[in-house]
C-alpha positions as CSV (number, residue, x, y, z in Angstrom):
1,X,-12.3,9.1,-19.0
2,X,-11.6,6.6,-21.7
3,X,-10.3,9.4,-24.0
4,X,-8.2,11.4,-21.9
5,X,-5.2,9.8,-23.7
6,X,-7.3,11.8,-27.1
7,X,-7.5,14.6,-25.4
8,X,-3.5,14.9,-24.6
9,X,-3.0,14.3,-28.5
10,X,-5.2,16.7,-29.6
11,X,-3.4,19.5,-27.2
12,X,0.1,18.3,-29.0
13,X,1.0,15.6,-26.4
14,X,3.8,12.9,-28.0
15,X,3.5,9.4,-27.0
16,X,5.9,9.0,-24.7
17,X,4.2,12.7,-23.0
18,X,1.2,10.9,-22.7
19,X,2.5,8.1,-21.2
20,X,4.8,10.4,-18.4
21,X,1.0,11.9,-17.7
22,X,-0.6,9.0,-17.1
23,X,2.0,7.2,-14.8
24,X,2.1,10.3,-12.8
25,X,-1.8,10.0,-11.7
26,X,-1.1,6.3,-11.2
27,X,2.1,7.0,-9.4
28,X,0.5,9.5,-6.9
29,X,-2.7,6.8,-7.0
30,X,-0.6,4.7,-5.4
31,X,1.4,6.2,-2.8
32,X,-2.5,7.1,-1.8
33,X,-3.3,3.2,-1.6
34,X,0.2,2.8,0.2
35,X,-1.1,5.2,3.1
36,X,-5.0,4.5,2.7
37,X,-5.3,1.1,2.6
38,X,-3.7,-0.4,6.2
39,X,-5.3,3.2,7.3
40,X,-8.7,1.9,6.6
41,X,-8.2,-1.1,8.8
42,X,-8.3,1.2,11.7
43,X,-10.8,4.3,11.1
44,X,-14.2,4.5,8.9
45,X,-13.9,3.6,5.7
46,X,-17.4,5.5,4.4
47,X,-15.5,8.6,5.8
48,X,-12.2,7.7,3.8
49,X,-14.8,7.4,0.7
50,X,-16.4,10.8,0.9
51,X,-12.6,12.5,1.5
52,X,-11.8,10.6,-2.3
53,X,-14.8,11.6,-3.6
54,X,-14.7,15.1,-2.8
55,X,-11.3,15.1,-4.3
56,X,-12.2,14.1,-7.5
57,X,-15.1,16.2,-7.7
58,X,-12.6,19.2,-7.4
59,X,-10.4,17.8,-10.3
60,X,-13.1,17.5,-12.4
61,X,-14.0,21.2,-12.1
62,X,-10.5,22.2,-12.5
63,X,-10.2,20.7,-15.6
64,X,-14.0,21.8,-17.0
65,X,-13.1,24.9,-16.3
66,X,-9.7,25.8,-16.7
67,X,-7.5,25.2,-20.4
68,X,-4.3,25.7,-18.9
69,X,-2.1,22.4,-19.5
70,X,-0.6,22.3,-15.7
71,X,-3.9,22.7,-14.5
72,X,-5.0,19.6,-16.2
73,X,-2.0,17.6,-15.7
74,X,-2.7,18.2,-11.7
75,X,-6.3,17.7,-11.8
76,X,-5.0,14.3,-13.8
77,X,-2.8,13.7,-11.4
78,X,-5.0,13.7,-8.1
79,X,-7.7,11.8,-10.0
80,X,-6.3,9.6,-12.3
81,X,-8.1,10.2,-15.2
82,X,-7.6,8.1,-18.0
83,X,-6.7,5.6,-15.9
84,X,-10.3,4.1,-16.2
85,X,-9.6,3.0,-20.1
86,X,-8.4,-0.4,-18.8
87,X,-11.4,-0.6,-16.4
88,X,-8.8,0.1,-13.5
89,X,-9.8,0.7,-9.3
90,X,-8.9,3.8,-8.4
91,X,-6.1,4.3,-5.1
92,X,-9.8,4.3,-2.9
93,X,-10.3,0.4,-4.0
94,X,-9.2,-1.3,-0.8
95,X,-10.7,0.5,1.3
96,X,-14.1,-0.3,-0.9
97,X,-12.9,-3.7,-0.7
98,X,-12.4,-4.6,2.6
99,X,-15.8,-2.3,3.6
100,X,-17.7,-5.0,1.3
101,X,-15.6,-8.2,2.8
102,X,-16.1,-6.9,6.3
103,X,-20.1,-6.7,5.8
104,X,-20.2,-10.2,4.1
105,X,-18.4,-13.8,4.2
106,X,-18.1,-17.0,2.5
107,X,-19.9,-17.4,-1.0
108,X,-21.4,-14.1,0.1
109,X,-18.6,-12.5,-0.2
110,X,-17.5,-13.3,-3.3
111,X,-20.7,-12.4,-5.2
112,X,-20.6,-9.3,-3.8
113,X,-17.3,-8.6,-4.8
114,X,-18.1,-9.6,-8.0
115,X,-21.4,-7.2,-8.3
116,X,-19.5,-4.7,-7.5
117,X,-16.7,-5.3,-10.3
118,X,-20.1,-6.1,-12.4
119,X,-21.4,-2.2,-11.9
120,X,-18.1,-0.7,-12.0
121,X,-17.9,-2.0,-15.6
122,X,-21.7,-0.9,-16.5
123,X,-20.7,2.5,-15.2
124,X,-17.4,2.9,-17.0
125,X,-19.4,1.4,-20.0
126,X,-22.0,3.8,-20.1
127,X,-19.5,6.8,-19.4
128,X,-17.7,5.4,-22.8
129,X,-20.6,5.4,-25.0
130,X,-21.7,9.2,-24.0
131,X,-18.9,10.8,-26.1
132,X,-20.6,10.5,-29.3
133,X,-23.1,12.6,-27.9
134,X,-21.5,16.3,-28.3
135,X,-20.9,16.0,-32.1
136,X,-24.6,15.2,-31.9
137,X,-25.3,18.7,-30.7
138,X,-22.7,20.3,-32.9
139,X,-19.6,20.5,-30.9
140,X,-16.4,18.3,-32.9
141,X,-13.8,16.9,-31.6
142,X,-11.7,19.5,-33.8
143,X,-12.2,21.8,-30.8
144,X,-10.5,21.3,-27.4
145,X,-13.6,22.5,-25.5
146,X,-15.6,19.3,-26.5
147,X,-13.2,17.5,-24.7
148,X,-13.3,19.4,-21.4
149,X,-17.1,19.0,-21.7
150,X,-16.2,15.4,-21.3
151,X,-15.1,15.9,-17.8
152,X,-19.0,16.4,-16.4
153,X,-18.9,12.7,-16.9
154,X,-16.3,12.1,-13.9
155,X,-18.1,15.2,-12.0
156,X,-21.7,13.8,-12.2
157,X,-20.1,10.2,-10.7
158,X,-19.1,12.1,-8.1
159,X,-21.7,13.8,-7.3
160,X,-23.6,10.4,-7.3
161,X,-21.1,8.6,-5.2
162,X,-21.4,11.2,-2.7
163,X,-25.2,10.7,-2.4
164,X,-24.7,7.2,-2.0
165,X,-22.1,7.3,0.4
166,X,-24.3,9.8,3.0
167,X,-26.9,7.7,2.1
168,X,-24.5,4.8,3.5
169,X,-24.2,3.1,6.9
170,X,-21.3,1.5,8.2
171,X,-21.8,-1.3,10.4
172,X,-19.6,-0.8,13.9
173,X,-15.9,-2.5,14.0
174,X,-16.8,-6.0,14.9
175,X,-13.9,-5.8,17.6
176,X,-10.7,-6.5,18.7
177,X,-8.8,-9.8,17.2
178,X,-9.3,-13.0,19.5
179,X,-6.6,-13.4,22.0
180,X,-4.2,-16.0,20.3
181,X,-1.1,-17.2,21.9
182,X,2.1,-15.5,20.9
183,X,3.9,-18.2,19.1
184,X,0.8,-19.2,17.4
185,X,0.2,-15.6,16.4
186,X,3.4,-15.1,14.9
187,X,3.1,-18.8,12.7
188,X,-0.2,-17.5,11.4
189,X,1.1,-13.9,10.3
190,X,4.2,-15.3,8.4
191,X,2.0,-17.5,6.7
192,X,0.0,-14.8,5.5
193,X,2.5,-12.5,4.9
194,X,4.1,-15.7,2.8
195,X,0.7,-15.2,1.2
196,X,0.8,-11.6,0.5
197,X,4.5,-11.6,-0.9
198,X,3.3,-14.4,-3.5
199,X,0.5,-12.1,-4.1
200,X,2.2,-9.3,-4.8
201,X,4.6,-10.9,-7.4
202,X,2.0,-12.0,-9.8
203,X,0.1,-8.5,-9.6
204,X,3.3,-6.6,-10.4
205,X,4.0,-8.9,-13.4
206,X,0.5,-8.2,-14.6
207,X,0.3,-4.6,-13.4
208,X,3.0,-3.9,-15.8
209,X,1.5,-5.9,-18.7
210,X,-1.9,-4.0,-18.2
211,X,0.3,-0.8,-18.2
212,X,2.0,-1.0,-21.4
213,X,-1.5,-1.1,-23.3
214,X,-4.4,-0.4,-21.1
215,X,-4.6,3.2,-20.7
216,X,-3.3,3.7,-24.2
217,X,-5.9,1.5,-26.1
218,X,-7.5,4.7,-27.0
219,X,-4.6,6.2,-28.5
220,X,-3.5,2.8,-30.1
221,X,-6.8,2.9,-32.0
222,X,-6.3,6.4,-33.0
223,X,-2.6,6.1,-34.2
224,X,-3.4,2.6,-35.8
225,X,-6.4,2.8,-37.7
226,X,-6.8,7.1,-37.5
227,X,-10.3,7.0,-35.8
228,X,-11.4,9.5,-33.6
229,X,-13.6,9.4,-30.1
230,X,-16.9,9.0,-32.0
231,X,-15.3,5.6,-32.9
232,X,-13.3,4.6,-30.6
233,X,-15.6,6.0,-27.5
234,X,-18.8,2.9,-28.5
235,X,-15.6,0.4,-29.0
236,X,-14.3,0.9,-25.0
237,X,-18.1,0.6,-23.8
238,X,-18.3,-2.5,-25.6
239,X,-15.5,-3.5,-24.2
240,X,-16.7,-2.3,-20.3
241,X,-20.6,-4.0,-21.1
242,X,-19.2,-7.2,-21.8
243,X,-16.3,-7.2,-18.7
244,X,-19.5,-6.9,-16.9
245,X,-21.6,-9.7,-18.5
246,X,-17.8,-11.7,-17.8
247,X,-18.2,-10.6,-14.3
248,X,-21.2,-12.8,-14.0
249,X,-19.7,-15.6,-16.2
250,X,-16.9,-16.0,-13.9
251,X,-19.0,-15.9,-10.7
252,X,-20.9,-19.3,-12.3
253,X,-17.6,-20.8,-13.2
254,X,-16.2,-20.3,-9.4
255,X,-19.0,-21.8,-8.1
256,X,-18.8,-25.4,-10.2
257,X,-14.9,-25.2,-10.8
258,X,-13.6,-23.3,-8.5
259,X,-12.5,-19.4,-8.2
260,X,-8.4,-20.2,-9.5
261,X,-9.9,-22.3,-12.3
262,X,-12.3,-20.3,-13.5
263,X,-10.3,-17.0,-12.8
264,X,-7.2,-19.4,-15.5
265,X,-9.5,-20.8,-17.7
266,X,-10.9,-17.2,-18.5
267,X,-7.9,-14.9,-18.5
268,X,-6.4,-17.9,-20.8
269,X,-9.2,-17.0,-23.6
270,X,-8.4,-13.2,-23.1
271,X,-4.9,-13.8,-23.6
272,X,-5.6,-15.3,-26.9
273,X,-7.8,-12.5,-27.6
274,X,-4.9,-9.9,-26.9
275,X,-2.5,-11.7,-29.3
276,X,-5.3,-11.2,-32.5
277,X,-6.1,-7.6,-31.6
278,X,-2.7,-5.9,-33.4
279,X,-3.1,-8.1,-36.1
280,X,-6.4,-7.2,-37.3
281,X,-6.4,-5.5,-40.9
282,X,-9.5,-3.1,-39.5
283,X,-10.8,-1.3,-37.1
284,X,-14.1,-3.0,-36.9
285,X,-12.2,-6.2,-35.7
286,X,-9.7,-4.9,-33.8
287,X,-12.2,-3.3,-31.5
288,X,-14.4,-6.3,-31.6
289,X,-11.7,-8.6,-30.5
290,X,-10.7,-6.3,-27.8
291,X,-14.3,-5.9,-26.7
292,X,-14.5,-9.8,-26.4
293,X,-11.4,-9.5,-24.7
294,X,-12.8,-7.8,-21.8
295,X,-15.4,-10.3,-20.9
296,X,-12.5,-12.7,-20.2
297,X,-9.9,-10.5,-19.0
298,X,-11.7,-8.0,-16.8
299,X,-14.6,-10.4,-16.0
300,X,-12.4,-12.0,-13.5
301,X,-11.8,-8.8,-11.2
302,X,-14.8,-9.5,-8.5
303,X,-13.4,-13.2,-8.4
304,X,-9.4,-12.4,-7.9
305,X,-10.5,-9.8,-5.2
306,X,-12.5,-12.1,-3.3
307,X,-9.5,-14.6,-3.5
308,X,-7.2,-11.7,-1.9
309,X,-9.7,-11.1,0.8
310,X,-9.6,-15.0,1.8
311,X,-5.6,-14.8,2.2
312,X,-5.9,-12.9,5.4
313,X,-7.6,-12.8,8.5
314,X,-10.5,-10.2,9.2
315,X,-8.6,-7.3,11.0
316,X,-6.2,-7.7,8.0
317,X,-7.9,-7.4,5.1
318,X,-7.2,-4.0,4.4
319,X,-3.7,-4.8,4.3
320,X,-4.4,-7.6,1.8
321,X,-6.7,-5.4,-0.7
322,X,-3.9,-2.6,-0.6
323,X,-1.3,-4.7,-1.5
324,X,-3.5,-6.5,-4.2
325,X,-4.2,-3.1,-6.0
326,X,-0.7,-1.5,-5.2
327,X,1.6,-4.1,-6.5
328,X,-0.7,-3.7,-9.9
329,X,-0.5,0.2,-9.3
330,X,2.9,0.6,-9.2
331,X,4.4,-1.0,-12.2
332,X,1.3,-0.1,-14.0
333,X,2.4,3.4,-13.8
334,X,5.6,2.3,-15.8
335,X,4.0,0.5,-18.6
336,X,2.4,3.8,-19.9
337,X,5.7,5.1,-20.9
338,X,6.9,2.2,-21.9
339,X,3.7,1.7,-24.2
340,X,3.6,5.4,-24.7
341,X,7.4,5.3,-26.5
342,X,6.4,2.3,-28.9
343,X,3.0,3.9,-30.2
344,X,4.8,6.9,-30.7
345,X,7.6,5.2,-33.0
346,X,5.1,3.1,-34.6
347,X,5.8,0.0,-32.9
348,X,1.4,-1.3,-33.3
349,X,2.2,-5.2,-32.2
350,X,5.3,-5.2,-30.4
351,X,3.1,-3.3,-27.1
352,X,0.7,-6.2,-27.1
353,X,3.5,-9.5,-27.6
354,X,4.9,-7.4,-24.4
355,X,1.9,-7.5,-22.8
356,X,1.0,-11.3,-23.7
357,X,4.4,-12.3,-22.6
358,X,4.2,-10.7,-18.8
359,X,0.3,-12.1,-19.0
360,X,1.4,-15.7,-19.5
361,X,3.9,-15.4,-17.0
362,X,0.8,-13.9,-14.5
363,X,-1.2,-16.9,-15.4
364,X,1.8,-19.8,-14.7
365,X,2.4,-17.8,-11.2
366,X,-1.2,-17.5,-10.2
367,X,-1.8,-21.5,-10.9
368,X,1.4,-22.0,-8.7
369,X,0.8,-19.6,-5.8
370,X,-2.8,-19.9,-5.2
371,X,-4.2,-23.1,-7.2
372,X,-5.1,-24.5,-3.9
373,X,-7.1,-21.4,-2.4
374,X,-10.4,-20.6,-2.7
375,X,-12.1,-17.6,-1.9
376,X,-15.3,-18.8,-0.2
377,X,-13.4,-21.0,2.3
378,X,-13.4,-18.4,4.9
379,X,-10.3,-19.3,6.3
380,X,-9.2,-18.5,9.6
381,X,-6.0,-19.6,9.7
382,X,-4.4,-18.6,6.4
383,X,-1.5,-21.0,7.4
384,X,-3.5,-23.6,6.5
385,X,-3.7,-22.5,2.7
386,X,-0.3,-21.7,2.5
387,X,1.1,-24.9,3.5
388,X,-1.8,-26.4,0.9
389,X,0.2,-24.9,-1.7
């Protein structure tokens, strides 16, 4: 829900309360990835799904139908809502991930991926633009039960994602790894785990920078420039529509340039983008900048995943997608209270310099690390990119 964060204000919620709310669901999001992801690897992942999606299901009723605060905090908690605003993969991602890298390879694989970042956004998109329908039918955002209505949006994906996953078939494991000779075996995994570790750096750094104004955006535009959900709701679907239109973008660009190049080039122009937002004098362009903003900066989700799944062999990708969306998960659940803190005290630009700062320091890493991988390689041997580097 991309105005959860409205929600918390309206029930009396300071910043820094909003912020300890929404690290918790990202916190407990990612002890989730921490067991579910290398669990995927070794039992079905369309079962793994259905588990998530019936959880979610339940947290949306819960919080439809109940107006008690704990209530809602634990529904938040076990589903993460709010957590969307930045257009973020739930704890569930890697094991979606490595499901879609398992059933495709090569150039394949990474349009796929990036389909799949592609509808996410179209989803999340249309989910923002159907909160200025209650007012519509008479029900304000003055009263705290046009909010919970909002949470038949999460219940109704749900209920879809459930259809489509018993709908679903899972192709059979293709097998046990190919005998490989000890010594060779153990070169091979330190070169990925080399991989991994440089992996996980640069997602921490920008897991931290998405944290401090991501899941707040809503609240920024509220405490900023005093509009409410009607506003603010068509701003974030903007912003989702055209991170899906940058999906496609950046699956072009991979395929002349390169995925690294493209996946720099575009995050370069969003970064730019960031630094204007806080210093617009209205509303109008501060959501219009931030909407552009998402084309580059989100656009390049389906491309960075398909670069994690090439640093790894086959029977390891679920390892690699874990660690890609836990060591964002984890120091995104900081930044919230962090960003959280500075709203609340008035601090409008000094969230987003943060976040530019960590984001330019993402970029420099990522040309270092992985400038020399590509995600439609295919590699095998994973040694053989690292020692490229």
């Amino acid at each position: 829900m991309a105005t959860f964060s409205l929600y918390l204000h309206a029930l009396g919620f300071s910043g820094p309360a909003i912020g300890l709310v929404l690290m918790a669901g990202l916190a407990f999001g990612s002890v989730l990835t921490l067991i579910i992801g290398p669990l995927s690897d070794r039992v079905s992942r369309r079962r793994l799904l259905i588990v998530y999606e019936v959880s979610a299901l339940a947290a949306a009723i819960a919080a439809i139908v109940s107006p008690n605060e704990a209530v809602l905090i634990a529904a938040a908690t076990l589903a993460g809502f709010g957590r969307g605003a930045n257009g973020a993969a739930g704890p569930f991602a890697p094991v979606e991930q490595a499901w879609i890298a398992r059933e495709v390879d090569g150039e394949d694989r990474r349009r796929a991926l990036t389909l799949n970042a592609t509808l996410g956004f179209l989803g999340m998109g249309a989910g923002a633009i159907l909160v200025v329908l209650p007012p519509l039918f008479g029900h304000g955002y003055a009263e705290l039960s046009t909010f919970r209505m909002l949470f038949t949006l999460p219940l109704a994906g749900s209920l879809a994602s459930l259809a489509l996953l018993a709908w679903a078939r899972e192709a059979p494991p293709s097998g046990p790894a190919p005998a490989r000779d000890a010594h060779a075996e153990a070169h091979i995994k330190r070169a990925e785990n080399r991989m991994i570790s440089k992996l996980a750096l640069t997602n921490a750094i920008n897991g931290l920078a998405i944290g401090i104004v991501g899941p707040l955006i809503a609240y920024w535009f509220l405490r900023r420039y005093a509009q409410g959900p009607t506003a603010i709701g068509p701003a974030l679907a903007l912003s989702f529509m055209l991170g899906a239109a940058g999906s496609m973008l950046a699956n072009g660009l991979s395929r002349r340039f390169g995925s690294v190049r493209s996946v720099i080039a575009m995050r370069i122009v969003g970064l730019a983008l960031l630094i204007a937002v806080p210093f617009s004098p209205d509303f109008d362009l501060a959501a219009g900048l931030y909407a552009v903003r998402g084309a580059f900066n989100r656009g390049t989700a389906g491309v960075r995943q398909a670069v994690a799944a090439g640093l790894t062999r086959a029977e390891r990708r679920g390892v690699a997608a874990s660690v890609q969306n836990l060591s964002v998960q984890i120091p995104r659940a900081v930044g919230p209270i962090i960003g959280g803190w500075l709203i609340h005290r008035g601090e409008f630009i000094t969230p987003f310099m943060i976040t530019a700062g960590l984001q330019g320091l993402y970029l420099v890493l990522y040309q270092r690390f992985f400038g020399a991988v590509e995600s439609g390689a295919g590699r095998e041997n994973p040694a053989d990119a690292d020692t490229a580097l």
